[in-house]
N, C-alpha and C positions, 0 to 999 in steps of 0.2 A: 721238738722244742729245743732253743738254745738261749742258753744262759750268756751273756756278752761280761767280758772284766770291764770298767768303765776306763778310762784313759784320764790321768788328770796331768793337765797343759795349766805352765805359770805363764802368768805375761807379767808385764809390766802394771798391766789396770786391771788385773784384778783383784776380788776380795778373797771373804772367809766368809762366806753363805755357804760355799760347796765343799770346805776342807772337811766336815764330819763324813762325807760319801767318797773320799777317796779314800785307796787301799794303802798309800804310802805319806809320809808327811811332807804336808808344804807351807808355808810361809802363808801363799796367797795363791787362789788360781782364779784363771779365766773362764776357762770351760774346761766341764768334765764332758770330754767325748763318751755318747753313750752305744755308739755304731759309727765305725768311721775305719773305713779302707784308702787312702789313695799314696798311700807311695810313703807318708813321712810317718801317720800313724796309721797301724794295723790293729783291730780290736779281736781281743782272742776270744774262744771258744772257751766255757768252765765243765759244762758239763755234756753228757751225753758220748754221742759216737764220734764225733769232731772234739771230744776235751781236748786243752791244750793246744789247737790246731788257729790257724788264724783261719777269720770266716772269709778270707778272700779267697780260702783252700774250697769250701764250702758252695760259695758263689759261683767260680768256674767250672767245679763239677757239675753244679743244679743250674744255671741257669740259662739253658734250654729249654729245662722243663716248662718256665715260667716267660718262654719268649722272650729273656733280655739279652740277646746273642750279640745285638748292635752296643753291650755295653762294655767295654775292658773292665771297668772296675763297677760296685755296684750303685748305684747312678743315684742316691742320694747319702749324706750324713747328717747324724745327729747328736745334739750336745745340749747340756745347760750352759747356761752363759751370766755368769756374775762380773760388771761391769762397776768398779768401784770408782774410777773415773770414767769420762768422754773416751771412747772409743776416736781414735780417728775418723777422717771427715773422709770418705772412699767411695767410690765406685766400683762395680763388677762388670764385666764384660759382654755383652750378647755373645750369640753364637759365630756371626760374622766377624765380631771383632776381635774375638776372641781367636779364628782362623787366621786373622790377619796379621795378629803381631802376637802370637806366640803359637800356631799349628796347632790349634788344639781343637777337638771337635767339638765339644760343646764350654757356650759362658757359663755363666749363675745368676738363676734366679734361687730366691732363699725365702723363708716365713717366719716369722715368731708368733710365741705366745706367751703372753706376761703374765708370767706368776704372782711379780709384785710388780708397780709401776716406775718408772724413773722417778728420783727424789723430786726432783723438776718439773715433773707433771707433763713432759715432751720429750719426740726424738729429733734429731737433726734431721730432716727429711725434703728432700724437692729442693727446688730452684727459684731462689727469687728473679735471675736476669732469664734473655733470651736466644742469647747464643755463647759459644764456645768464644769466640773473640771477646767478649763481654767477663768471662768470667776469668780468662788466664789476664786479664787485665788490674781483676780486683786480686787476683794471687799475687801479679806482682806489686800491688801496691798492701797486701799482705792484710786484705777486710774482707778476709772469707768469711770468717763469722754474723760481721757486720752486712755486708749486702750479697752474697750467694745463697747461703745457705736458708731452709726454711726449716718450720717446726712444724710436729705434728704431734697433736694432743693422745697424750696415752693412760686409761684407766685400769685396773687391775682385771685380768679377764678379756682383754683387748687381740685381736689378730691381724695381725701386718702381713701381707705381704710387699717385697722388695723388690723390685722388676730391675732385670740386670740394665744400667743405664740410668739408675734413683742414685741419686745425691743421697747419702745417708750416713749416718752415725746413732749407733747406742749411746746413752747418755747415766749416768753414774747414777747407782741405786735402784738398778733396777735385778730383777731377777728372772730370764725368761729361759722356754723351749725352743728351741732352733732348728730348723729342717732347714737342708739349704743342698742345692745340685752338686753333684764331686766334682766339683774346679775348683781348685786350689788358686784363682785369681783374684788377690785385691789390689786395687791401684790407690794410694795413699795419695792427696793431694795438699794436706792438710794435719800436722800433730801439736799445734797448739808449743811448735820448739819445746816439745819432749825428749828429752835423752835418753840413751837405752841405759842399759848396767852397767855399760864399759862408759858413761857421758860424753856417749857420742851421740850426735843430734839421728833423731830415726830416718829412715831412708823415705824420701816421697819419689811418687812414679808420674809427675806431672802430665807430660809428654802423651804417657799411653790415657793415664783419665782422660784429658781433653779429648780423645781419641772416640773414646768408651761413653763420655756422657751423653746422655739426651736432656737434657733441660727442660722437656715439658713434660715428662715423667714423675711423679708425686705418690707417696702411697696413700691408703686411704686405713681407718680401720672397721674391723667385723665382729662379731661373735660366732659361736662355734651353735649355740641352741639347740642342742639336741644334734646336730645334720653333722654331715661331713662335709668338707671341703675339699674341690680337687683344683690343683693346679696341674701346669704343666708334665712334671715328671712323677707326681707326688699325691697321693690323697690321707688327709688326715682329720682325726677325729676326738674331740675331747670326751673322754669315760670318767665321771665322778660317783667316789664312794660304792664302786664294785667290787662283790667277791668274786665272780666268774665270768670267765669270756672266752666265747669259740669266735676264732676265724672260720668265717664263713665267705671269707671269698676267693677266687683262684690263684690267686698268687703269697708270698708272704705276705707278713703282716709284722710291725714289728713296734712291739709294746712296752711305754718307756716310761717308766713310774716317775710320777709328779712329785706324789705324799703318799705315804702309807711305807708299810714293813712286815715282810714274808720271807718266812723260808720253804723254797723249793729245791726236791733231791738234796737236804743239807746243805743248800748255800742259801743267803741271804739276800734278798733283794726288798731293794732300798730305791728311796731316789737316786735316779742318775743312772738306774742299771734300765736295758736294752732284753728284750726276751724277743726274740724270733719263732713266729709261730707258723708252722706250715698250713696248706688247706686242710679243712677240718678237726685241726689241734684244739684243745682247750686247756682252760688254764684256770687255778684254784687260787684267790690268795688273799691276804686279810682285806679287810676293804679297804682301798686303795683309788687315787685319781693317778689315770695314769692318759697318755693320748697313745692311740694307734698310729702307724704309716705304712703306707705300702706303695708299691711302685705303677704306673699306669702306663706306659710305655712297652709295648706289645705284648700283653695279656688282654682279654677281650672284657668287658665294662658289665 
């Protein structure tokens, strides 16, 4: 069993829903990474035979065991994500296009789940036009809002997923889980002439979106009801109001408190903390909602 430090990232849009779970003071953040290896942030080890160590140390050692040989880094991250404004308007890359204009082996696909809903009642989701001509048309006449973009109705309890090629944007007031594939690709097509910290206008990647969209792409949403859910690289599962839980299946599993507050081995987990559970680990802690994930991707089902 591993204990994860949570990571807290400021942006620009974010609030103060998740400043009580971070370990150092901020202003405002975005997301608290609760597992997250690829290059810019590394999530450490607190306790155990790996303390102190980063779990990428972790990963390269073990993951053979667990069949993910095909992965350099470990092949999903996870975060809360407090959006106090609009999120830019973005796309993610598939896998192809993702080869194509930055060498990288895999896009992103990503999921949420709404803790709380958007104050709005919607996310920016899907595509109102039908091609890539259609839409760098209404960029330049600068009515993305007004005719690309769509909305998609979101309840608290709601699960999205994002298929890399989805027009989409988080929308302010909301407060969700976030699983989403290790690629560090967002294409910004759209910030609403937001300025960063220095007021300078934030950088859009026009060129590579138009590249990256699919236009007949739309999410839809789900519930969790008891089951699990598996996507592509990823399978995950909502747990409400448990004191105890074994991983029972062959690979990790990695458990990321929603609500509730425990202390294990002397440290405190809270929302936003990440506990990595190997096969047949188990795990004691106040009653708590928290969601599992684990990885599907050459471990056998």
């Amino acid at each position: 069993m591993f204990i994860l430090k949570p990571i807290a990232h400021e942006t620009i849009w974010g609030g103060k829903k998740l400043l009580p779970f971070a370990h150092e003071n901020h202003s405002h953040l975005g997301h608290l990474y609760s597992l997250v290896s690829n290059g810019e942030f590394e999530s450490v080890i607190i306790n155990g035979e790996y303390k102190n160590k980063l779990f990428r140390e972790y990963f390269e050692n073990n993951k053979s065991k667990y069949n993910l040989d095909n992965f350099e880094q470990f092949p999903f991250v996870i975060a809360l994500v407090d959006p106090a404004q609009d999120l830019s308007i973005q796309v993610h890359p598939d896998d192809n296009c993702a080869k194509e204009l930055e060498q990288k082996a895999f896009g992103k696909n990503e999921s949420w789940y709404f803790i709380e809903p958007p104050e709005n009642g919607w996310l920016f989701n899907g595509c109102k036009l039908h091609s890539t001509e259609e839409i760098k048309e209404k960029i330049e006449q600068n009515r993305v809002e007004e005719d690309v973009i769509g909305h998609l109705q979101i309840q608290k309890g709601d699960y999205v997923f994002v298929e890399a090629g989805t027009i989409h944007a988080a929308t302010h007031g909301a407060l969700f889980y976030e699983i989403e594939e290790n690629c560090n690709l967002t294409y910004r097509f759209y910030d609403y002439n937001r300025k960063d910290s220095n007021g300078i206008l934030r950088e859009l990647h026009i060129e590579k979106a138009l590249k990256a969209i699919k236009p007949e792409l739309k999410s839809k949403t789900q519930k969790y009801n008891g089951n699990e859910i598996k996507e592509r690289l990823y399978a995950t599962q909502l747990h409400k109001d448990i004191s105890e839980y074994k991983n029972k299946s062959n690979t990790l599993e990695c458990l990321t408190i929603l609500n509730g507050e425990s202390t294990i081995e002397n440290i405190k987990v809270q929302t936003g903390t990440t506990i990595v559970l190997e096969p047949e680990e188990s795990i004691q802690l106040n009653k708590s909602t928290f969601i599992t994930a684990r990885p599907l991707i050459g471990g056998k089902e």
